[in-house]
Kinemage of the C-alpha trace (Angstrom):
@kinemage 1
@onewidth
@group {chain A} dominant
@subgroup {mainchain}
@vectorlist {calphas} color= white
{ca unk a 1} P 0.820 30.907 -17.338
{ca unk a 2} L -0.102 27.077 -17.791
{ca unk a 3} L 1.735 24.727 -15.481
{ca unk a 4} L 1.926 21.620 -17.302
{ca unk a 5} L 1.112 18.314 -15.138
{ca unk a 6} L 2.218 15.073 -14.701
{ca unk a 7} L 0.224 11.811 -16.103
{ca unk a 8} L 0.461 8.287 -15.687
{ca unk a 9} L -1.096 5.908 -17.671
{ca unk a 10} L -3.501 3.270 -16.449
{ca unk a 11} L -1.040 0.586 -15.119
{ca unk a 12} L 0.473 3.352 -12.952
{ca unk a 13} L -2.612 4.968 -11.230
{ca unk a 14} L -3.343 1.211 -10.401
{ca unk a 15} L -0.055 0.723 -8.969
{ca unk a 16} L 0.014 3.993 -6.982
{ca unk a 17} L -3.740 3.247 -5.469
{ca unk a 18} L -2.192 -0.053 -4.796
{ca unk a 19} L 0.543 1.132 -3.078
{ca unk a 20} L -1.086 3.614 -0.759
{ca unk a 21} L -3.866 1.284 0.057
{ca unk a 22} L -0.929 -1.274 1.386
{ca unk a 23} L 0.770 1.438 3.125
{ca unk a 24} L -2.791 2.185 5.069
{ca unk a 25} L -4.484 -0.849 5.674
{ca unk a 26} L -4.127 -2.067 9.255
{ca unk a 27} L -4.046 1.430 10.701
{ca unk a 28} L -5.200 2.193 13.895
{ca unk a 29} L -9.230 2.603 14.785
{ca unk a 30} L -9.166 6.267 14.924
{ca unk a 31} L -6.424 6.342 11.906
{ca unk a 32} L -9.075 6.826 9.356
{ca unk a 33} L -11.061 9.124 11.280
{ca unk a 34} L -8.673 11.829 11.711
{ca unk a 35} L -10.266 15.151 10.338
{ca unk a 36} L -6.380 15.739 9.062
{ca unk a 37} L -6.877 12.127 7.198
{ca unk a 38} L -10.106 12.697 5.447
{ca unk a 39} L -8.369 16.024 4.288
{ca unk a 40} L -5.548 14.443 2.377
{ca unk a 41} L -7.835 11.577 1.557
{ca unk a 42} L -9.913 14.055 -0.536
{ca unk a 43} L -6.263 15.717 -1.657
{ca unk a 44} L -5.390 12.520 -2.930
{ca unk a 45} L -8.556 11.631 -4.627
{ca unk a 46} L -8.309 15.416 -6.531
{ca unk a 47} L -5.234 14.719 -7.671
{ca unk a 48} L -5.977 11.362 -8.840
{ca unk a 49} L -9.361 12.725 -10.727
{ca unk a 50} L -7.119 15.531 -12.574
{ca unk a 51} L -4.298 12.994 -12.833
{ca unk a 52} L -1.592 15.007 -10.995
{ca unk a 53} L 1.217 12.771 -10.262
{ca unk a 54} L 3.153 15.033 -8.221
{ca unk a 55} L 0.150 15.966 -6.226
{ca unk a 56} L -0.740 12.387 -5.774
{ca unk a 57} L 2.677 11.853 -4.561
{ca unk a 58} L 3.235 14.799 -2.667
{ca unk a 59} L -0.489 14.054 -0.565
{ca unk a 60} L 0.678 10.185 -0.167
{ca unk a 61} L 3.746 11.162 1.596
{ca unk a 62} L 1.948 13.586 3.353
{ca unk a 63} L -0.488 10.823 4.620
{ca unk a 64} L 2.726 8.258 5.719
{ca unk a 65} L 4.325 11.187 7.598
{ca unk a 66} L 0.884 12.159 9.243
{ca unk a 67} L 0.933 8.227 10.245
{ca unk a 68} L 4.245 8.164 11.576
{ca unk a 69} L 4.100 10.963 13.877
{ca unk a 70} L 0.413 9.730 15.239
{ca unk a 71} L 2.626 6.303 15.859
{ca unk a 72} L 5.097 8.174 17.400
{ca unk a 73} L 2.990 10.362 19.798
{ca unk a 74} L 0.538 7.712 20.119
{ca unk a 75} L 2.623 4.637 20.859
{ca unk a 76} L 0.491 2.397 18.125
{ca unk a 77} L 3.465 0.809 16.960
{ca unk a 78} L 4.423 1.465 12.891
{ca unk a 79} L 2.086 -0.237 10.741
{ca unk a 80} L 2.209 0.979 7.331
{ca unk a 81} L 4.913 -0.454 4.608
{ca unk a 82} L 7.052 2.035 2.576
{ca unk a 83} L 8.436 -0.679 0.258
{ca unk a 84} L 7.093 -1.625 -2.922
């Protein structure tokens, strides 16, 4: 059986990269490092090559939940935004 995906049109991808970029920028040193980071990284950059919007989504929130528990356990203090 064929699952049928989301798309977004060009405006949109541009506005999602946008959106996680600003939500990752000013992390942490080791932030980007993190073998659990460079795993959704490449999550996120599968589902943007095959255009899966929920994937995309799904990975992005993955990646702001990963952050907030390292800023939790780590003490870095929150620096990510979740508004857009």
């Amino acid at each position: 059986m064929s699952e049928t995906v989301a798309r977004w049109n060009e405006t949109e991808w541009e506005r999602a990269w946008e959106i996680v970029t600003r939500r990752l920028t000013g992390g942490p040193p080791d932030f980007p490092v993190s073998a659990e980071v460079q795993t959704l990284m490449v999550e996120l950059d599968q589902a943007f090559l095959v255009g899966d919007v929920h994937a995309f989504g799904q990975t992005t929130m993955q990646l702001v939940h990963w952050a907030q528990e390292f800023s939790e356990e780590s003490g870095v203090p929150p620096w990510w935004r979740v508004t857009h």
